[in-house]
Every structure is written in C-alpha cells, then in structure tokens.
C-alpha positions as CSV (number, residue, x, y, z in Angstrom):
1,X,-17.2,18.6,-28.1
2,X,-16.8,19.1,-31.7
3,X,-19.5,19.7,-34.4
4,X,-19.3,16.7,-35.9
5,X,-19.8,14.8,-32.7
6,X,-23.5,15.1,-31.8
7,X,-23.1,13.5,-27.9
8,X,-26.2,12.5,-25.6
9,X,-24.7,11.0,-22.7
10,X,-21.4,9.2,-22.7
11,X,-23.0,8.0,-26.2
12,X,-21.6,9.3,-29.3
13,X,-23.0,9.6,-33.1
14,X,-19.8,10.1,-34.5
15,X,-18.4,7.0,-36.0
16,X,-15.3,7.7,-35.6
17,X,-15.5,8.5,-31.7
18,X,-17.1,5.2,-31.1
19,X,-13.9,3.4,-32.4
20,X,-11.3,5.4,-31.2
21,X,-13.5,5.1,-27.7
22,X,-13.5,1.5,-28.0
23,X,-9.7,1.5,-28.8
24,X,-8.9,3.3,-26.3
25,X,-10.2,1.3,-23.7
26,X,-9.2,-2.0,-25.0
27,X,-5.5,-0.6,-24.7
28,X,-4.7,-0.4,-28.4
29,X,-1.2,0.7,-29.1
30,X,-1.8,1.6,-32.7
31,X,-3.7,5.0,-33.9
32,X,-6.4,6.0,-36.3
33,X,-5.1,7.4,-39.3
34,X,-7.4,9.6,-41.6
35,X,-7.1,9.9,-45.2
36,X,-8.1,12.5,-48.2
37,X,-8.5,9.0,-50.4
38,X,-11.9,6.9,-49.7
39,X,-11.3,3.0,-48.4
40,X,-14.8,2.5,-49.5
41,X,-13.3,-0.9,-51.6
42,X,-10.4,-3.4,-50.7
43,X,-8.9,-1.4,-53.7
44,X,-9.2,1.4,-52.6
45,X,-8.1,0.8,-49.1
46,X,-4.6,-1.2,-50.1
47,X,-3.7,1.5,-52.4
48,X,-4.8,4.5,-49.6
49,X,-3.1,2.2,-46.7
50,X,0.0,0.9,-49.2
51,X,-0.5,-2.3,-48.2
52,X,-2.0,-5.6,-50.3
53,X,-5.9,-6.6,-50.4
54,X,-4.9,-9.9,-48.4
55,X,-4.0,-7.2,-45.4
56,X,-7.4,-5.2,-45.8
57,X,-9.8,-6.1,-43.3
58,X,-13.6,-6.2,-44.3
59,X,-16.0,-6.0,-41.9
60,X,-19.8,-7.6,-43.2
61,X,-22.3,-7.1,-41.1
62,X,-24.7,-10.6,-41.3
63,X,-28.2,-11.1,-40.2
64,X,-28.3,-14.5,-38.7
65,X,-31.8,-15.6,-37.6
66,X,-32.8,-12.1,-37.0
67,X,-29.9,-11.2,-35.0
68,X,-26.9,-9.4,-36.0
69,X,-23.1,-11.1,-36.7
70,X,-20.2,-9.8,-38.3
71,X,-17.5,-11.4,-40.5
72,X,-14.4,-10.7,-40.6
73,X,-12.9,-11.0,-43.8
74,X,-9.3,-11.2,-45.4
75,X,-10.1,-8.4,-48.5
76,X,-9.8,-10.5,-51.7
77,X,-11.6,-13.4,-49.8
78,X,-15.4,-13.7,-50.6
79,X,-17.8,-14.9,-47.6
80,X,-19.9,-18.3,-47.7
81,X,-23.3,-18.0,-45.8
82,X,-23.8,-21.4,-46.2
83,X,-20.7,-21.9,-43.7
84,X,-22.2,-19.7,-41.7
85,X,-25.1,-20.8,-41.0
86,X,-23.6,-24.5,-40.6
87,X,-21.4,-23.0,-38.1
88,X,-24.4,-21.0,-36.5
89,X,-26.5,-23.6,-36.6
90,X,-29.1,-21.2,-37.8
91,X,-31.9,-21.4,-40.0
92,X,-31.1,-18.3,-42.3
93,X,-28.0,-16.6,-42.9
94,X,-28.0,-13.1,-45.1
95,X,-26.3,-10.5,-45.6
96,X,-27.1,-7.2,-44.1
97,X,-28.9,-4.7,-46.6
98,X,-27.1,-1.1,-45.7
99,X,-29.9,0.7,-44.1
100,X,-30.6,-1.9,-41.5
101,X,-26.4,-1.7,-40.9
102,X,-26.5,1.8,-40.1
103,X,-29.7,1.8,-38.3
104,X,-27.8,-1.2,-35.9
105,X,-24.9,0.3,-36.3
106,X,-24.4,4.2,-36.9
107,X,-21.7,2.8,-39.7
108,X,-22.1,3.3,-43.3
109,X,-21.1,0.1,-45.5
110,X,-17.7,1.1,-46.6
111,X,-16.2,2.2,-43.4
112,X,-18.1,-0.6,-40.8
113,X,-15.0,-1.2,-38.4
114,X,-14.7,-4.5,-36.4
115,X,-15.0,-2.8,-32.9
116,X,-17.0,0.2,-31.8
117,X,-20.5,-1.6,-31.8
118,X,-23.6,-0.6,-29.5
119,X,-23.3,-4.2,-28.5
120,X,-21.1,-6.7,-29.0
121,X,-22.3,-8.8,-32.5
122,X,-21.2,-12.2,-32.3
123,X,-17.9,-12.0,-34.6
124,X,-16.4,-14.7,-36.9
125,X,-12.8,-14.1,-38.4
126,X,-11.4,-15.6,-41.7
127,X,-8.9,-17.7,-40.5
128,X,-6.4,-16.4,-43.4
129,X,-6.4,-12.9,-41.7
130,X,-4.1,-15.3,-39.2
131,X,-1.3,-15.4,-42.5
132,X,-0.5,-11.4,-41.1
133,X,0.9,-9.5,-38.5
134,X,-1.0,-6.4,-39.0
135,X,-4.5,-6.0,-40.6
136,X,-6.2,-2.5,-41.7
137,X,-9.2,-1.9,-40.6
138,X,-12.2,0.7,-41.5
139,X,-12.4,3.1,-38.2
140,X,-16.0,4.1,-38.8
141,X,-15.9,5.9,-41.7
142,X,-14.7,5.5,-45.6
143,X,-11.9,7.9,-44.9
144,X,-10.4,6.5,-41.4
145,X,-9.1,2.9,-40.3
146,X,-6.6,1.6,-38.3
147,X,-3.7,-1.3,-37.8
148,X,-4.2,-4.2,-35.6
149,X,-3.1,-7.7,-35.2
150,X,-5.7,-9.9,-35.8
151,X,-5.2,-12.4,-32.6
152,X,-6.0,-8.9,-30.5
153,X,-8.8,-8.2,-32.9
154,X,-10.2,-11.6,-31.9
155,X,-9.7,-10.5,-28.5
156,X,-11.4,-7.4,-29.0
157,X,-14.1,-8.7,-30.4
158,X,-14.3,-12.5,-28.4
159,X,-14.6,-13.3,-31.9
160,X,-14.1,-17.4,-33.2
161,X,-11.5,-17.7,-36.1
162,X,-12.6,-20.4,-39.1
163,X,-13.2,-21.4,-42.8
164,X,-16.2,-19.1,-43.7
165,X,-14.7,-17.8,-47.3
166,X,-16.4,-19.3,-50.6
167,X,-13.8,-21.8,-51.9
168,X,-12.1,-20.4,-55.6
C-alpha cells in the first residue's frame, strides 16, 4: 500500500486508484499518464496532453432532482441544463457546487474522471465527443488522465449520447 493510498477494505481514497481500478476491470487497453503540468482547464489539458480542446473530455458532475448525473462534455462545448432536464424529465437541473462533488465523489473539480464512481451516476455524453477516435480524460486528479474512445466510454459508463451543449 502506498502512503498516498489510505485503504479500508477493497475501498480506496486515492483518486487515482479508484480509476485505474475501474480501468482495469473494464479491460482498458490504454494507461494513465501523470503529468508535472496541471489539466485543471481544457487549456490546460490540450496543451499538457498535445492534443486540441475538442479532444479534452470534461466531466460535470449535475445534481438532477437531488440525485447525482454526470455530463460528458466535448472541452470547448458549454452544457445546457435546460436540455437536461428536458431529457431527464426532472424538475431541477444544477450544477454541482465542488464540496458536495468531492463529498459524492472523493474527486476534486479539475480532475473528476468519467469512471471510477462509488456508484454508477447516470451519464450523458456530448454527442460531438463522437467526431474523435480518442478522448483525454481527467484520471482523478488535476495531474493524471487517460485516452479512451468515447463509444467504450459510453460503455463504461452505460451512459446515453445526445445534444446537451448550449447552442453558439
């Protein structure tokens, strides 16, 4: 066990573990990849990765009638709650303030990656994150992330694709 990896259980507080964990079980062929640079911002995470913001993968964590749902996001696009909740058919739609994310989570906003959850949140994916082969994804913390293909990140997360970015 490592010192940054605080285990009870099989159950892990290091962000990172919880990916990789998840990862590994799912079958993932690609590997986390740790950085010096932060990926904290789409930014920041196409110039760390070398690839462009549409490639970036942001995960926002949404409250939707009390219960938790994340969104998927190409990088440059911006999310439309009122899509959301139209396509939840719930009553209110917000976004997640950071403390109640890493109280759900264990993930700091900035490094929330789209697998690795204590549960699985219901999941809905930009549809233009389809337009790619490979996304990059945070890996649980503003320093690590990963590659993956976003028709096996729908998999991995049973996850519905759609139109839920605010039109330009």
């Amino acid at each position: 066990m490592t010192d940054s990896a605080a285990r009870t259980g099989n159950v892990t507080s290091d962000p990172v573990d919880k990916v990789r964990k998840f990862l590994e079980e799912a079958g993932h062929k690609g590997d986390i990849v740790f950085s010096e640079e932060t990926i904290r911002t789409v930014d920041d995470a196409s110039r760390t990765v070398g690839a462009p913001p549409e490639e970036i993968l942001k995960t926002l964590v949404l409250v939707a009638d009390g219960k938790p749902v994340i969104a998927l996001m190409s990088g440059p696009n911006r999310i439309d709650l009122k899509k959301i909740r139209t396509l939840l058919g719930a009553k209110r739609v917000s976004m997640a303030k950071p403390d109640w994310v890493f109280d759900y989570s264990g993930f700091t906003v900035g490094g929330v990656p789209p697998v690795g959850f204590p549960d699985r949140p219901l999941a809905l994916l930009d549809e233009d994150l389809f337009e790619f082969s490979t996304v990059w994804a945070a890996a649980g913390t503003d320093h690590a992330f990963f590659p993956v293909d976003p028709r096996t990140l729908q998999n991995y997360t049973f996850g519905s694709k759609g139109d839920i970015k605010k039109q330009t």
